[in-house]
C-alpha positions in Angstrom: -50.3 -86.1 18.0 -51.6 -89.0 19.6 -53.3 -92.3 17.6 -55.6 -94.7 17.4 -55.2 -98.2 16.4 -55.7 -99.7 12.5 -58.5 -101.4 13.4 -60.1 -98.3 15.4 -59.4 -96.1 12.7 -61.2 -99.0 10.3 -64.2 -98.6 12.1 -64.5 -95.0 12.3 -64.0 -95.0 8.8 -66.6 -97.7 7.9 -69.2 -95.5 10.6 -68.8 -92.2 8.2 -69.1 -94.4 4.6 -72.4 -93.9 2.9 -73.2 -96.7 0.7 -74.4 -96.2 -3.0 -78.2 -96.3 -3.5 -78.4 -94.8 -6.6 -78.8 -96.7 -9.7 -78.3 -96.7 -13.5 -79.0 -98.8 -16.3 -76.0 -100.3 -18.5 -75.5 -102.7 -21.2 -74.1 -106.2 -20.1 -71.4 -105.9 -22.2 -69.7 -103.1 -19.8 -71.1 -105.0 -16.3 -67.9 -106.8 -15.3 -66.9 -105.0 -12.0 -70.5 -103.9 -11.8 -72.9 -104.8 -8.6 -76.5 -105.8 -9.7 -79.2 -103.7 -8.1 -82.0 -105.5 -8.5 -83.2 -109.0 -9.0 -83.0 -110.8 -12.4 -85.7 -112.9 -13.4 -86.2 -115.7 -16.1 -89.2 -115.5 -18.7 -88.8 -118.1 -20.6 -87.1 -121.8 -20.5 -83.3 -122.3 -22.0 -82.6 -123.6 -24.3 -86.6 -122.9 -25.6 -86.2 -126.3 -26.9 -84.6 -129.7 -26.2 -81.8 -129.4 -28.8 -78.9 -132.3 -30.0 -75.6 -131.9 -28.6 -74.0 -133.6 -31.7 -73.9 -133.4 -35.1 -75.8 -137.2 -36.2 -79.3 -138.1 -36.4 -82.4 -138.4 -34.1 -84.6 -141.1 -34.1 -86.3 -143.2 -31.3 -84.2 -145.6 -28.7 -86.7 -148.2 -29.7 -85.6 -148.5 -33.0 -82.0 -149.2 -32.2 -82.4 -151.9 -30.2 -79.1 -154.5 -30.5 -77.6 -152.3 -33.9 -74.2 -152.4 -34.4 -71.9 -152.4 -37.0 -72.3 -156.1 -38.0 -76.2 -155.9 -37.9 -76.9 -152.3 -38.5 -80.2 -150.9 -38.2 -81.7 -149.4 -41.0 -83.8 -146.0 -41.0 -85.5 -143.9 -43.1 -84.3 -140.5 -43.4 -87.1 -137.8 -43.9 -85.0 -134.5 -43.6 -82.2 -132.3 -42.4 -82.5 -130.0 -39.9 -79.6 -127.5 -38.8 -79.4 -125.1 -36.3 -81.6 -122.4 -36.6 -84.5 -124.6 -38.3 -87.6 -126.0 -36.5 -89.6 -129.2 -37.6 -92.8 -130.0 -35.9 -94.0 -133.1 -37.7 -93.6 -135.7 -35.5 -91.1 -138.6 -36.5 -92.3 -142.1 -36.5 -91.1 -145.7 -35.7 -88.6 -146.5 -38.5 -87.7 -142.7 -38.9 -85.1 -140.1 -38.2 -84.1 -136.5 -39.2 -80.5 -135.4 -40.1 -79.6 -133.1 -37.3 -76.4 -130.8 -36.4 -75.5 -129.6 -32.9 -77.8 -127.1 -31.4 -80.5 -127.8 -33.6 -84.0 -128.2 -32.3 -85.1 -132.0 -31.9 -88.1 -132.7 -33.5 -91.5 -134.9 -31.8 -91.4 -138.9 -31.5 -87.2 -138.3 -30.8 -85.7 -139.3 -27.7 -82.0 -139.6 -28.6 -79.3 -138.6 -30.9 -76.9 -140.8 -32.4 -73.5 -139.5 -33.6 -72.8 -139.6 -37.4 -69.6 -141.3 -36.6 -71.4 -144.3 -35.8 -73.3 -144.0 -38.9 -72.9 -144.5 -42.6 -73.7 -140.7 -43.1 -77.0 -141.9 -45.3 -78.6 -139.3 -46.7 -82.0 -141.2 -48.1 -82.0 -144.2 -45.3 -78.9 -144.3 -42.9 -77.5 -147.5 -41.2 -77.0 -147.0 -37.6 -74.0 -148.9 -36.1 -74.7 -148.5 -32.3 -77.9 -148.8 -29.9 -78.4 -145.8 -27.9 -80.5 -145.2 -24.8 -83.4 -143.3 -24.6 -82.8 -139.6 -23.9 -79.3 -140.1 -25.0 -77.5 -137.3 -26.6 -80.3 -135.2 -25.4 -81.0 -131.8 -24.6 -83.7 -130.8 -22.7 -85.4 -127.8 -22.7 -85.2 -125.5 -19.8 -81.9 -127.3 -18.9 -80.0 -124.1 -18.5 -82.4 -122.2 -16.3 -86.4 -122.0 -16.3 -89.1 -119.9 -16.6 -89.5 -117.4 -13.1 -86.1 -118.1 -11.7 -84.7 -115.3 -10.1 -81.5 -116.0 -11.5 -79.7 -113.5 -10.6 -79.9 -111.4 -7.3 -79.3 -107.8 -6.5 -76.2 -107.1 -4.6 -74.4 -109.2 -6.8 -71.0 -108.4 -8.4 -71.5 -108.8 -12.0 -68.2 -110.3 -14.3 -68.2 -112.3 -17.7 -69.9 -115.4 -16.5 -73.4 -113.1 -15.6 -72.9 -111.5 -18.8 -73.2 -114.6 -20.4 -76.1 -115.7 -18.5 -78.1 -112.2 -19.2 -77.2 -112.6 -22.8 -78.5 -116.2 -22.7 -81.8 -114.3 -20.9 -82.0 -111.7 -23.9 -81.6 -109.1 -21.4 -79.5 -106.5 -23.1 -78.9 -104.4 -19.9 -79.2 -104.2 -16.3 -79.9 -101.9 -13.3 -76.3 -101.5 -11.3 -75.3 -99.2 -8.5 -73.6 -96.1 -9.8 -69.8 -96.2 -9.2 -68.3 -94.6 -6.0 -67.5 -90.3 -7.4 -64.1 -89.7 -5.8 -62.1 -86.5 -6.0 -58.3 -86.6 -5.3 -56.2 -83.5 -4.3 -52.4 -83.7 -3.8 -50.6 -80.7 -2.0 -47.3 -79.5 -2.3 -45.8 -76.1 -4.3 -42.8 -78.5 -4.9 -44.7 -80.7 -7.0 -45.3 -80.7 -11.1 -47.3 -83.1 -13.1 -45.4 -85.5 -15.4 -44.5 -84.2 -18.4 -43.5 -81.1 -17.5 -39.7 -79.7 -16.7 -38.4 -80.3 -13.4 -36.9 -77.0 -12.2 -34.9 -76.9 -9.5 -36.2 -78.0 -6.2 -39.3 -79.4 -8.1 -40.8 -83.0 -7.6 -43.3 -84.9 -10.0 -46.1 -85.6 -8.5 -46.4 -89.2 -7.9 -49.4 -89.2 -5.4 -51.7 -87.9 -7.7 -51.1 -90.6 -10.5 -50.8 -93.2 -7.8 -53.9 -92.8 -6.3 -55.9 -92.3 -9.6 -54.8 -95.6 -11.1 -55.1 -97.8 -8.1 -58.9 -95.7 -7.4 -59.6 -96.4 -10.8 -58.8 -100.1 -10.3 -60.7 -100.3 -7.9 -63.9 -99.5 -9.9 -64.7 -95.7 -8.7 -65.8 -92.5 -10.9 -62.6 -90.2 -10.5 -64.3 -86.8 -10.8 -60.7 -84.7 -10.8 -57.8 -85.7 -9.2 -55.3 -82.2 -9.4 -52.4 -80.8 -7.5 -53.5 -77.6 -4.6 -51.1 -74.8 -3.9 -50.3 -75.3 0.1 -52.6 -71.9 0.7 -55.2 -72.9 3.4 -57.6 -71.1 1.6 -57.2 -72.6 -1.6 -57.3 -75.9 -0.4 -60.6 -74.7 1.3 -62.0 -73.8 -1.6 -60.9 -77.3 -3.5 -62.4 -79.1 -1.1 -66.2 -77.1 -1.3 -66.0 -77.6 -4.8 -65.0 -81.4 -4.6 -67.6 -81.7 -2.0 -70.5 -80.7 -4.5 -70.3 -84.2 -6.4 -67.6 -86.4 -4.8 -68.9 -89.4 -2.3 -65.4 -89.5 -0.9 -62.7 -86.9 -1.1 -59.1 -88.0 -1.1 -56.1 -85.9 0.0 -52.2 -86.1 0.4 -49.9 -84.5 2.3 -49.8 -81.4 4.4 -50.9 -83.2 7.6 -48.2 -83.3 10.0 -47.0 -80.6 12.3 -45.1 -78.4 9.7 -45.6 -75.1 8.8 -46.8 -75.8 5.7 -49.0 -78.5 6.8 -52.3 -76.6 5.9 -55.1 -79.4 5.8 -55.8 -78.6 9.2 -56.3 -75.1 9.0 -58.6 -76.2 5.3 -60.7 -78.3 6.9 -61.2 -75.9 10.0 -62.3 -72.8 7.4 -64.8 -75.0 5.9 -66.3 -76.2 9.3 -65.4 -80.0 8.7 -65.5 -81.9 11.5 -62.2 -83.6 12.7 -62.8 -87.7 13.4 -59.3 -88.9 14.2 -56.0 -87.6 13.6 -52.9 -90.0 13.9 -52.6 -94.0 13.9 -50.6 -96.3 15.7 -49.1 -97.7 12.2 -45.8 -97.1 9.8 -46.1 -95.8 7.3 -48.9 -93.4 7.9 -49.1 -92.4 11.2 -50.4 -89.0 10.4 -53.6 -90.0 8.3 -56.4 -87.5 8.8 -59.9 -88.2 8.9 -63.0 -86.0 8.4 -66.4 -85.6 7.4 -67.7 -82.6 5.8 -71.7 -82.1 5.2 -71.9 -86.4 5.4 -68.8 -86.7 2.7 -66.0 -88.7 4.4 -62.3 -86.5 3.4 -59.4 -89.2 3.6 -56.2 -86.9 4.3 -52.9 -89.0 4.2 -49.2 -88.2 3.9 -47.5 -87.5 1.2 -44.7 -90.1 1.2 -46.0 -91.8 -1.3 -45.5 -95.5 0.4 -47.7 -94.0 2.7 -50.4 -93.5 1.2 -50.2 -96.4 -0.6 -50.6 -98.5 2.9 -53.8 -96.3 4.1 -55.1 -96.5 0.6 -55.2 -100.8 1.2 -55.8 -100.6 4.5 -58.8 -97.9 4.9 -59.8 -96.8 1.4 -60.0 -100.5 -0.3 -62.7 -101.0 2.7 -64.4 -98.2 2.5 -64.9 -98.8 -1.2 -66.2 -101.8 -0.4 -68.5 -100.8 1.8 -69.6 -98.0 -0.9 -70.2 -100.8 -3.5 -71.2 -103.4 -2.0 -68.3 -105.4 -3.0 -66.6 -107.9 -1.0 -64.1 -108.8 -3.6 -62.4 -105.5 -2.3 -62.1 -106.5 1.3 -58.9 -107.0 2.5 -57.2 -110.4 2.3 -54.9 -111.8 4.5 -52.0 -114.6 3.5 -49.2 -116.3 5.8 -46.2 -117.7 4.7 -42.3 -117.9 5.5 -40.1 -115.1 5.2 -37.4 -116.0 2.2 -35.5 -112.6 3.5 -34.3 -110.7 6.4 -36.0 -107.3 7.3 -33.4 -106.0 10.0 -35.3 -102.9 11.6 -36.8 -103.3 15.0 -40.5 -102.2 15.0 -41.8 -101.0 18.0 -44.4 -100.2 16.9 -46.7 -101.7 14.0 -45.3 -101.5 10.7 -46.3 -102.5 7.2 -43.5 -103.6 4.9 -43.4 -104.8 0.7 -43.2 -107.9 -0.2 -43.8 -110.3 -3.2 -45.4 -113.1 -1.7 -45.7 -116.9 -3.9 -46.5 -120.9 -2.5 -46.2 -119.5 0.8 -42.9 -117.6 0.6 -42.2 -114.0 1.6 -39.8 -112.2 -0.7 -38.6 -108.9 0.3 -37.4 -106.7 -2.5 -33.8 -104.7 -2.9 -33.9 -101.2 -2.4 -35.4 -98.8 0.7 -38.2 -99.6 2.4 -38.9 -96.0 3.4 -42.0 -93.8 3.3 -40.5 -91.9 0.1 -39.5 -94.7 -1.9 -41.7 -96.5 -4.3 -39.6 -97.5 -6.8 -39.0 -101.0 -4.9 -42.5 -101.8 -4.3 -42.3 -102.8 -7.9 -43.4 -106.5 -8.4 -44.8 -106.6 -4.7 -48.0 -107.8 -4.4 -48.6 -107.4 -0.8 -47.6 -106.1 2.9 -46.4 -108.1 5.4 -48.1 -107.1 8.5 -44.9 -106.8 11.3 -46.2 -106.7 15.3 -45.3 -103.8 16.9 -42.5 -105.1 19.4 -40.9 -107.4 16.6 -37.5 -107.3 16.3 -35.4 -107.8 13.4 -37.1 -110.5 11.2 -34.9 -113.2 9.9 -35.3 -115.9 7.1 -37.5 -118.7 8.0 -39.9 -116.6 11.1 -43.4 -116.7 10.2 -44.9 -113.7 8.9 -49.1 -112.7 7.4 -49.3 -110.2 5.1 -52.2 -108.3 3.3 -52.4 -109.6 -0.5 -52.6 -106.2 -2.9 
């Protein structure tokens, strides 16, 4: 088995991912994690009226002039309006309206004045402090105004935009449809959690790995479910995923074994081999394959593994899908706190917790099989092939999980 590089197997990757065109409508209280798909435009002006801040009275600059709480100024109040009302009279010199924040502000106003620097009159107030004009004002159309296109397509969609669209009175969008993904673990050793581990039995970790960490990533998992390691079986998995899935996920049975079978699988159902083997640790012997224009993601079923391919070719991929940048990968340097005293001649990716610029390495193995100590890691140091043993203090980059 030969291999390819990381970043050659990247771009192979990225050549066979489709990207989502298909849309759907949803309601902006379920966008976040969403990408818009088309433009969002304003109809009207907001606020749809120049509103007070503050809970006081407005009245005209002009008739504050030198108040203060020796020589107050005396106005005339004509009536209260709270949020929610609307007043169109117009108020004149010598006048004001009770107001409370968010209400609108009535014609002939061009300022607020808080009702702390008030008596709180209910008939005629006394006003203890000038104000300028357009003080304690908001205008209308502030927020956004009429025509703006707001918000544009290809835009990943959180809390914030569903604030804004609510703020619109937009009660839902068009978004890209979510990635469809089917995952299919090998392996007559395995059983799913939950069940009783006979004898030379495994649980299968893959298949729950990869569902959680695809499913926080924002896809549609279609199935994910556990294949007897019979070629045809696996075959006949795969045709059916293919029907509906964008991307088809896979683990184990692709080394040189006996056992190995997705070879043979993808052979019976004439998919088309792209590369087979990187230059990388863990996951040297990650398969790739595209069947009828569906890209198949085979990796190995040590389930550190496939936890490294997952960040390091299905994280772009999905990004690529959705049109989300958030999910491209990030890389961080730092200082190594720890030791890591294997050689790697060649590349090798290795668990680590990194914080201020400071690479912790956790107890425990750091083998394909082991999981367990990649609890509390939140990314993997990227080690040079030809690096020796790495000792505390050597600078080290990592990719952030």
């Amino acid at each position: 088995m030969g291999g390819i590089t990381t970043e050659e197997a990247l771009c192979l990757v990225l050549q066979h991912t489709p990207v989502i065109q298909e849309k759907e409508q949803i309601q902006i209280a379920n966008i976040s994690g969403r990408v818009l798909a088309e433009d969002v435009k304003t109809v009207f002006d907001n606020p749809p009226f120049h509103r007070s801040p503050i809970d006081g009275y407005a009245c005209r600059a002009a008739d504050l002039t030198g108040a203060s709480k020796e020589q107050p100024v005396c106005l005339k109040v004509l009536r209260e309006i709270d949020a929610g009302d609307y007043s169109e009279e117009e108020v004149q010199p010598g006048q004001a309206v009770r107001i409370m924040t968010g209400a609108a502000i009535p014609p002939g106003c061009d300022c607020c004045v808080r009702q702390e620097d008030t008596d709180y009159g209910e008939e005629r107030v006394q006003i203890y402090k000038a104000e300028r004009p357009w003080g304690n004002y908001c205008f209308r159309g502030e927020d956004f105004k009429a025509g703006q296109a707001l918000l544009k397509a290809d835009r990943e969609l959180g809390f914030v935009e569903a604030g804004v669209l609510a703020g619109m009175g937009i009660p839902e969008v068009a978004v890209y449809r979510r990635p469809r993904l089917a995952v299919l673990t090998t392996g007559n050793e395995v059983v799913q959690p939950g069940e009783p581990l006979a004898p030379g039995k495994i649980y299968d970790i893959n298949q729950k790995l990869l569902a959680a960490r695809l499913l926080e990533l924002g896809v549609e998992l279609l199935e994910a479910r556990s294949v007897p390691d019979e070629p045809e079986q696996m075959a006949e998995a795969l045709k059916k995923a293919a029907k509906e899935a964008d991307l088809i996920v896979t683990t184990g049975a692709v080394s040189v074994g006996k056992k190995d079978i997705m070879h043979e699988s993808l052979a019976l159902i004439g998919a088309e081999r792209i590369f087979w083997g990187i230059q990388v640790k863990p996951g040297m012997p990650t398969l790739f394959s595209d069947y009828q224009r569906i890209p198949v993601m085979s990796l190995s079923g040590n389930p550190f593994s496939a936890l490294v391919i997952t960040e390091l070719l299905l994280r772009p991929m999905l990004a690529k899908m959705m049109r989300k940048p958030s999910l491209d990968l990030m890389r961080v340097q730092g200082i190594l706190a720890d030791a890591f005293g294997k050689p790697s001649p060649g590349r090798r990716f290795v668990r680590a917790y990194w914080e201020k610029g400071t690479f912790h390495l956790p107890e425990g193995l750091n083998s394909n099989g082991v999981l367990a100590s990649m609890v509390g890691c939140n990314c993997l140091l990227d080690v040079p092939g030809g690096s020796g043993a790495l000792k505390p203090g050597d600078p080290a980059e990592a990719i952030l999980l």
